[in-house]
N, C-alpha and C positions, 0 to 999 in steps of 0.2 A: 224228533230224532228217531230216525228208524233203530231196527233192530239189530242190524250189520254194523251199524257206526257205535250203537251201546257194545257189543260183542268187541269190538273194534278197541274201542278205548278201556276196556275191560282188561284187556291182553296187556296194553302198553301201562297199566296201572302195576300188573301182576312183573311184567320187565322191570318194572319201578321199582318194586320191592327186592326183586332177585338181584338187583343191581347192574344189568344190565344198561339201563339209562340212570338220568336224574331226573329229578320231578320238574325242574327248568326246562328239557328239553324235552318232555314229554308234552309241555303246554306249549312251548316251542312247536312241534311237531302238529298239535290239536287244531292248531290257528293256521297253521300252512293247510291242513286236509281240510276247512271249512274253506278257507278261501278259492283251493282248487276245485273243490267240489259244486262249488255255488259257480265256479266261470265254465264248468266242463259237464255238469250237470251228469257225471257220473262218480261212484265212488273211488277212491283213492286210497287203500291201507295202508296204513299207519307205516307196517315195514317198508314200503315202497318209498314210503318220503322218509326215515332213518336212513335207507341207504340213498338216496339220490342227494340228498342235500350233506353226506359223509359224515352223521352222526355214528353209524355201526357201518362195517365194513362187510363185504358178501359173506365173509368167513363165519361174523355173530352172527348173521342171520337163520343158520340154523338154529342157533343157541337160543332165540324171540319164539322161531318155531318151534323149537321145544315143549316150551311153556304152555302151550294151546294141550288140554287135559283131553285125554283118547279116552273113550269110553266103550266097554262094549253092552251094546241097551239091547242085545237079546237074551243073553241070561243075568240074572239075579241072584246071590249068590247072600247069604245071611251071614 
């Protein structure tokens, strides 16, 4: 498992929590992006298949995007 797909599944864990998904449709979701990934042989994020398959609608979508932590890694602040 690369690093993209660990990042990946990290995000839809942290949705999990905030209640955005359930934990059913988040494994739901894990088995659809191995299966298209293994026949397309590219990656596929997680929010792409929430919304194509109409678990979140384009509106939560920002709300999944949210959840992704901004950082700013030039200053250090104590």
């Amino acid at each position: 498992m690369d690093i993209q797909t660990i990042l990946d599944h990290r995000l839809g864990m942290i949705a999990v929590k905030k209640g955005i998904i359930t934990y059913f449709q988040l494994q739901h979701v894990i088995k659809e992006q191995r299966l298209s990934t293994s026949s397309n042989n590219s990656f596929v994020p997680i929010i792409d298949i929430l919304v194509n398959s109409g678990i979140i609608t384009k509106s939560q979508h920002k709300d999944f995007l949210a959840l992704t932590p901004h950082r700013d890694l030039g200053t250090r602040t104590k």
